[in-house]
C-alpha positions as a printed Julia matrix, in Angstrom:
404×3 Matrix{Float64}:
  -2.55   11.19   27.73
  -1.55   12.36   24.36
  -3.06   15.05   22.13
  -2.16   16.58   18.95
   0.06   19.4    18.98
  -2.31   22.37   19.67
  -5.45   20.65   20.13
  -6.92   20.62   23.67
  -8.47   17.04   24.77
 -12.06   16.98   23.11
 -11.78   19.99   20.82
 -10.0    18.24   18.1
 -11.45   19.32   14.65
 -13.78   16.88   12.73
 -11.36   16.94    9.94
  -8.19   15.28   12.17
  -8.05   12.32   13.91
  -8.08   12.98   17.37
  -4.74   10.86   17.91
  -1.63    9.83   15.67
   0.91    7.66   14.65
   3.53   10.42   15.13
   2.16   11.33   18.88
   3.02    7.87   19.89
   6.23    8.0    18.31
   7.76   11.09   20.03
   6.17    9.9    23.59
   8.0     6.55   23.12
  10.72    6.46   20.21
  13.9     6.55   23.11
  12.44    4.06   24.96
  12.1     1.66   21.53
  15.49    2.53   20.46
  17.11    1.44   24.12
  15.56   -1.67   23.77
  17.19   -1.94   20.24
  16.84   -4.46   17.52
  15.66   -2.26   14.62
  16.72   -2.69   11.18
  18.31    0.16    9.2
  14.84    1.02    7.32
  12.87    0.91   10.35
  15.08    4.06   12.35
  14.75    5.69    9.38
  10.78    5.24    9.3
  10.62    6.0    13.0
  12.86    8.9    13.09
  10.65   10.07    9.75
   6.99    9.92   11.28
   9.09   11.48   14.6
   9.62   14.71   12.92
   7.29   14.23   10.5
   5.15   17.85    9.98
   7.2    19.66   13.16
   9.56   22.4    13.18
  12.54   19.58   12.92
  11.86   19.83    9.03
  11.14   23.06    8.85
   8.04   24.95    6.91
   6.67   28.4     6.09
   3.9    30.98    7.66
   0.98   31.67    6.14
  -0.4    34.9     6.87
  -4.06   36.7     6.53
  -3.88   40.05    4.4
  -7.52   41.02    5.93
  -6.83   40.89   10.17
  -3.02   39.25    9.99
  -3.36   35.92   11.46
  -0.32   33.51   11.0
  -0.38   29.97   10.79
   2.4    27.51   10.66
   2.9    25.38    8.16
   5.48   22.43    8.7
   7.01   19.99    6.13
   6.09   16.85    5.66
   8.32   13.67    5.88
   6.99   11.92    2.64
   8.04    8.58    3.4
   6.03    6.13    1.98
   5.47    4.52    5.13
   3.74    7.45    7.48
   0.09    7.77    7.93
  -0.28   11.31    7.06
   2.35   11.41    3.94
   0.07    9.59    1.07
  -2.79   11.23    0.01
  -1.47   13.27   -2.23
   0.88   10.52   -3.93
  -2.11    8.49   -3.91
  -4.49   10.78   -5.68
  -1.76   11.85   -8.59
  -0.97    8.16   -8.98
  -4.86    7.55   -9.51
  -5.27   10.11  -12.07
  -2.63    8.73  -13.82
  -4.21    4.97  -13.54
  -7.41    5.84  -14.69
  -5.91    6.22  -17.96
  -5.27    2.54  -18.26
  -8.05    1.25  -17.13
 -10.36   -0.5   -19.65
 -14.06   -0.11  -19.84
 -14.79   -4.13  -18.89
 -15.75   -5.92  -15.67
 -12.96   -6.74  -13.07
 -12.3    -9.23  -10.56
 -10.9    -8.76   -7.2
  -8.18  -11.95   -6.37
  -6.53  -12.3    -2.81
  -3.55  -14.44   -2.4
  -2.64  -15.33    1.43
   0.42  -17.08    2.16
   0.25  -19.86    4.83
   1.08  -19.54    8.38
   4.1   -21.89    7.49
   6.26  -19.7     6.04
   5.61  -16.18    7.21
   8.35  -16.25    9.85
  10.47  -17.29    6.69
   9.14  -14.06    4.65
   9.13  -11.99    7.65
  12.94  -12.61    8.43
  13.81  -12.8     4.6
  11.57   -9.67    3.48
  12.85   -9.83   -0.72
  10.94  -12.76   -0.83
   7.53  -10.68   -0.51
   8.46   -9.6    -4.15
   8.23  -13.5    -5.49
   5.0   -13.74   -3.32
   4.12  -11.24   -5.63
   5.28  -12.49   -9.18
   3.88  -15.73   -7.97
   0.52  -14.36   -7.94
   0.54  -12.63  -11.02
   2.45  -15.4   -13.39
  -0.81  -17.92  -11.28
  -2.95  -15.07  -13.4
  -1.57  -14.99  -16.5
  -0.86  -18.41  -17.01
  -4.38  -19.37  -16.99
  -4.83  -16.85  -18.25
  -3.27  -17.53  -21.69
  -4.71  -21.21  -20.99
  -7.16  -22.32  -23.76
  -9.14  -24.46  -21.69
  -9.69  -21.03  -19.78
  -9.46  -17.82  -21.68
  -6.91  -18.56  -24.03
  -5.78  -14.56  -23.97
  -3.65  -12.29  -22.32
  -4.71  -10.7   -18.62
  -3.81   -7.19  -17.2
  -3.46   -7.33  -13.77
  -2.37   -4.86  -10.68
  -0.89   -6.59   -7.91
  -0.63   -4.71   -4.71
   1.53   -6.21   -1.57
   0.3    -5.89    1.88
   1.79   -6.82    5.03
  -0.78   -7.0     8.07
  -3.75   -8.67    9.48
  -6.54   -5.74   11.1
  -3.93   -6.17   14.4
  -0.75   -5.28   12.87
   0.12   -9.42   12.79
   2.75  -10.17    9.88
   0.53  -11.85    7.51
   1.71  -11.13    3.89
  -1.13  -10.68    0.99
  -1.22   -9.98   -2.25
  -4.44   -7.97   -3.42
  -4.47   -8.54   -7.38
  -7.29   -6.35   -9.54
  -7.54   -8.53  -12.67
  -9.32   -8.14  -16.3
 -12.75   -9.78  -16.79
 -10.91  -10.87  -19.84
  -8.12  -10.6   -21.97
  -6.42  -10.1   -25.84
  -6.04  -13.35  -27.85
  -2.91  -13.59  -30.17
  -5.34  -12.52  -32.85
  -5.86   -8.94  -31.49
  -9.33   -9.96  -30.46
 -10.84   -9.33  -27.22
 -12.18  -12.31  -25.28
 -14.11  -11.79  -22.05
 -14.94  -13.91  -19.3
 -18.11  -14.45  -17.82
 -19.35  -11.43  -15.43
 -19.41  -13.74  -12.49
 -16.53  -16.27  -12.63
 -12.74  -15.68  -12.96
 -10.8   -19.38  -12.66
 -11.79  -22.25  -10.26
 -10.41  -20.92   -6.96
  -9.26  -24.08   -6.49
  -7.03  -24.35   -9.76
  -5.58  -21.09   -8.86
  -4.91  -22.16   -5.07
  -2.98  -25.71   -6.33
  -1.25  -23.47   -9.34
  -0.01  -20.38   -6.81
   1.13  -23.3    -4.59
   2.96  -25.11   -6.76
   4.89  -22.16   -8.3
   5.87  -20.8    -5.11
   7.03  -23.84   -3.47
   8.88  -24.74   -6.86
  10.79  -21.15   -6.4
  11.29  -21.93   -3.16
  12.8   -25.02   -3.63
  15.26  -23.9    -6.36
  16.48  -21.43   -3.83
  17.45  -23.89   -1.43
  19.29  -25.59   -3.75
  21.36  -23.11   -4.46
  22.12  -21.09   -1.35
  19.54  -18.35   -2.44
  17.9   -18.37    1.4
  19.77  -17.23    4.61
  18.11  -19.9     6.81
  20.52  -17.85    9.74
  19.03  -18.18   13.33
  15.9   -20.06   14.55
  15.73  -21.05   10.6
  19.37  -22.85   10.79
  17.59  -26.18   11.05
  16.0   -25.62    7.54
  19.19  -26.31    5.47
  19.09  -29.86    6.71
  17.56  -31.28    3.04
  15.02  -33.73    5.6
  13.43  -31.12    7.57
  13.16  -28.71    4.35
  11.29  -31.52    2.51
   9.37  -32.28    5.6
   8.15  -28.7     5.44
   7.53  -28.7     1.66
   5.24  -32.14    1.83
   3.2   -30.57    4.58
   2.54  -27.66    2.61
   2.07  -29.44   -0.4
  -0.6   -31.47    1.45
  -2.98  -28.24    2.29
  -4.52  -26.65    0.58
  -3.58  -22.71   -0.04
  -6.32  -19.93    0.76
  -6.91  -17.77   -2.5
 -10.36  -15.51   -2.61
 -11.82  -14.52   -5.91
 -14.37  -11.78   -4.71
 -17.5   -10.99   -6.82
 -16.23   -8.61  -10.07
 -16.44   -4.68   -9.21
 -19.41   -2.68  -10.75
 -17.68   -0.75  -13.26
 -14.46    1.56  -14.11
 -14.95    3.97  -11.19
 -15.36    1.29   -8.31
 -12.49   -0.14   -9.69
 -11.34    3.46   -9.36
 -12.37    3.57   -5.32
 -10.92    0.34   -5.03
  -7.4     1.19   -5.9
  -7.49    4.59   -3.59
  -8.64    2.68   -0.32
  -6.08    0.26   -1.15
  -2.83    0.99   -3.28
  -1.25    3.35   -0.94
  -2.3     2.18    2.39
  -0.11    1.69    5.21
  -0.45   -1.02    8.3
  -2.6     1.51    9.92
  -4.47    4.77    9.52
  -4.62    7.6    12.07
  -8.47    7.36   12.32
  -8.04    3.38   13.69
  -6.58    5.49   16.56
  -9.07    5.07   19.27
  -7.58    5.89   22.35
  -3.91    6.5    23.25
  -2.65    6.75   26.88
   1.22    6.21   28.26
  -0.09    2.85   29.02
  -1.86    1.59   26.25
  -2.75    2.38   22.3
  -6.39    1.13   21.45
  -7.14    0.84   17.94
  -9.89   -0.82   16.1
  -9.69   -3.91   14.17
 -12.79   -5.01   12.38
 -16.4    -5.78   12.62
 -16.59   -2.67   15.16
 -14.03   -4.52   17.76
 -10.75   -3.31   18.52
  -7.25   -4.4    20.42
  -4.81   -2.93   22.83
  -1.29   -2.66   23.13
   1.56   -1.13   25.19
   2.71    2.05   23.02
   6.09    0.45   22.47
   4.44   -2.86   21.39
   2.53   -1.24   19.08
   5.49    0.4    17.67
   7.37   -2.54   16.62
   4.15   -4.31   15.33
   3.91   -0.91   13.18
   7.74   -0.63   11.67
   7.18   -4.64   11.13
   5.44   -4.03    8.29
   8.25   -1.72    6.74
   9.37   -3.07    3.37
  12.86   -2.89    2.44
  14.27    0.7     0.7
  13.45    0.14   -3.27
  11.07   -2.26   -2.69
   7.99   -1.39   -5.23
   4.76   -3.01   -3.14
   2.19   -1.95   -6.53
   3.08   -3.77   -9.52
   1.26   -4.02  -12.75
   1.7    -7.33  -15.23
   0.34   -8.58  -18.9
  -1.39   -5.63  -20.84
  -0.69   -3.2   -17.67
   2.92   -4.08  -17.69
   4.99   -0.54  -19.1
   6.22   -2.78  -22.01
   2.84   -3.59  -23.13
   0.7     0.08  -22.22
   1.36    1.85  -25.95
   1.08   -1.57  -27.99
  -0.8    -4.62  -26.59
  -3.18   -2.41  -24.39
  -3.71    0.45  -27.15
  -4.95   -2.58  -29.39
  -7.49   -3.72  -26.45
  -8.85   -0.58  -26.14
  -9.7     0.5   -29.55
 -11.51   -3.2   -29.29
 -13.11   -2.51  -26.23
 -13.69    1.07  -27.88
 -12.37    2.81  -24.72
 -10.89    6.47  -24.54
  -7.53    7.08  -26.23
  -4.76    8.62  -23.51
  -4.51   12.18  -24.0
  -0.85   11.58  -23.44
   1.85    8.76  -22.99
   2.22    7.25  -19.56
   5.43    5.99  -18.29
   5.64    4.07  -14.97
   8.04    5.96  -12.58
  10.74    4.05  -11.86
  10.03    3.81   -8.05
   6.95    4.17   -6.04
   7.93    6.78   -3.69
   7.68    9.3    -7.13
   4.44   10.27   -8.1
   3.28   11.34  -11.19
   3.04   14.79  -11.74
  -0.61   16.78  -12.0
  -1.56   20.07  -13.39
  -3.57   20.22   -9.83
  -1.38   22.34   -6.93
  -1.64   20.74   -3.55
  -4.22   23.87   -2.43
  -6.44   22.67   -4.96
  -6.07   18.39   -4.88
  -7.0    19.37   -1.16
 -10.26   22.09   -2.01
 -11.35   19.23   -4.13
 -10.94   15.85   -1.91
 -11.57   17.61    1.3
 -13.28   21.1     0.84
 -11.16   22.67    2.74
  -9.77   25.99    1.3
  -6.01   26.62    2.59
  -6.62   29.72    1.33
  -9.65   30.89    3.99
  -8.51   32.57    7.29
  -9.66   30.53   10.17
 -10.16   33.86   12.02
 -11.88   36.33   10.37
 -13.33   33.3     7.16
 -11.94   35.49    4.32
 -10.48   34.26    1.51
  -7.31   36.47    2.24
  -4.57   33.49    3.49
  -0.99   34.46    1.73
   0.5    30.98    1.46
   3.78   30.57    2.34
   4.02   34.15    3.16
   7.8    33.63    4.96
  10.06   30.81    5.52
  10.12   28.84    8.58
  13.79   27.96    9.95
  14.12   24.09   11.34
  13.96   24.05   15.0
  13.46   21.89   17.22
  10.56   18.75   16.81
């Protein structure tokens, strides 16, 4: 059975998981690779959360003034993809946010795309990114729609991936305005309860992504290589398109959040998150990996399985999953926003934000990482484990790279 690295079976510290992503990875990576048939971004993900916080990336000691204790301290990976790699990035792109948000209610809108197409997104993965624009323009065009709101939206979109199991089952999590700016400068809000008919915004999203669709088979913009190859026959692709036309498409407008800081909590359970965190980890043996689902259930897998179901869900390099549109869009956060605010009669921005031009970047914080970690966790890096004074000399002397 596996156990992190210097933690006996049952004595694991309250503030670890008992097992990890990484564990399962080292036990099993050279078996997944011999069976081959990883993309380029997925070895580098594996061979990431692999060495991910060992000796392989090297680190420094930290060593007690008071009775001398040393304690290792290994690098991270910090790709965007590992379980133990984003709470920091996640926290400094928070602060950051909270600057933008606007002191009004806000809805919570889920668009799911059908079972019909997911192998299609899954094998063609740049096409998660018009799932995404889909779902916003669907926003903003009723948005601006005078039988509607007849005003500009701000919206954060945020791609996910998975189902509770690992399943490919792309989503796009949108936090939306409870109102926008009319052309006038004014500030029109919706009601505190309602959004848009779910059901306009399921036939709207539908039609704009099948449109897009469409026009890419038209003009050679979809690979269609493989089990797919039957798709460039014109027949079967309009076969497929009048059966989804038919249905109707699944989009959930959940009740508005309670105010600026749940919006807040919102955003940190759910901007950075990854297929799955170490603490789903229930149980990992050479045999199986048991991790819970939902509604206190849970699911097993063989290791190397779960593995693949894991790196499924790994985006292509560049590819921004969190994406902000209308008044949150970069263009619009020092004019069109600045002017809802001083309606709304929100807090100015002590200073300018600019969007980094990639997710993996985080914006940077007057907070060190010894502090962002005494505040979100109380725990004090600085405090010796062995004799509890407050006498730790952080990266007291380099650690060379060895081996994992």
């Amino acid at each position: 059975m596996l156990h992190p690295p210097g933690v006996a079976h049952g004595a694991a510290p309250a503030s670890r998981p008992h097992f990890e992503v990484g564990d399962i990875a080292r036990a099993h990576a050279d078996a997944l690779l011999g069976e081959g048939g990883l993309r380029i971004e997925q070895l580098r993900v594996l061979s990431a959360i692999t060495l991910c916080r060992t000796a392989a990336l090297g680190g420094h000691l930290d060593r007690c003034t008071e009775c001398g204790h040393e304690r290792p301290s290994y690098n991270s990976c910090r790709n965007r993809h590992c379980p133990k790699c984003q709470s920091l990035a996640q926290h400094r792109w928070l602060e950051a946010r909270r600057e933008r948000l606007l002191p009004v209610h806000y809805f919570h809108v889920v668009f799911t795309l059908p079972s019909e197409l997911r192998e299609l997104f899954r094998a063609e993965r740049e096409l998660c990114g018009l799932l995404m624009r889909t779902a916003a323009h669907t926003l903003l065009e009723l948005g601006r729609d005078e039988r509607h709101l007849g005003a500009q939206l701000g919206l954060t979109a945020v791609l996910h991936t998975w189902s509770r199991d690992l399943s490919w089952h792309p989503h796009v999590h949108c936090v939306v305005t409870g109102g926008g700016l009319r052309e006038d400068g004014t500030w029109r809000a919706t009601d505190p309860g309602f959004l848009f008919p779910v059901r306009v915004l399921g036939r709207l999203f539908r039609g704009k992504l099948l449109d897009a669709l469409d026009q890419l088979h038209r003009t050679g913009g979809l690979e269609l290589t493989g089990a797919r190859g039957a798709l460039r026959d014109p027949q079967i692709w309009s076969a497929l398109l009048g059966g989804l036309y038919a249905k109707d498409w699944v989009v959930y407008c959940k009740p508005p959040f309670a105010g600026v800081d749940s919006v807040y909590a919102y955003l940190g359970r759910y901007t950075h998150r990854i297929g799955l965190s170490n603490r789903r980890l229930l149980d990992v043996t050479d045999e199986r990996v048991t991790f819970a689902t939902r509604h206190g259930k849970s699911t097993s897998l063989p290791p190397r399985v779960f593995l693949r179901r894991f790196l499924e869900h790994v985006l292509p390099r560049g590819f921004v999953r969190i994406r902000h549109y209308g008044l949150l869009a970069s263009s619009n956060v020092d004019t069109r926003l600045a002017r809802a605010r001083e309606q709304l009669g929100g807090p100015t921005p002590s200073d300018p934000i600019t969007d980094p031009p990639g997710e993996e970047r985080v914006v940077p914080s007057e907070e060190s990482l010894v502090e962002v970690i005494q505040r979100l966790a109380d725990v004090d890096l600085r405090r010796c484990p062995r004799c509890d004074a407050k006498s730790m000399q952080l990266a007291a002397a380099p650690l060379p790279r060895g081996p994992p």
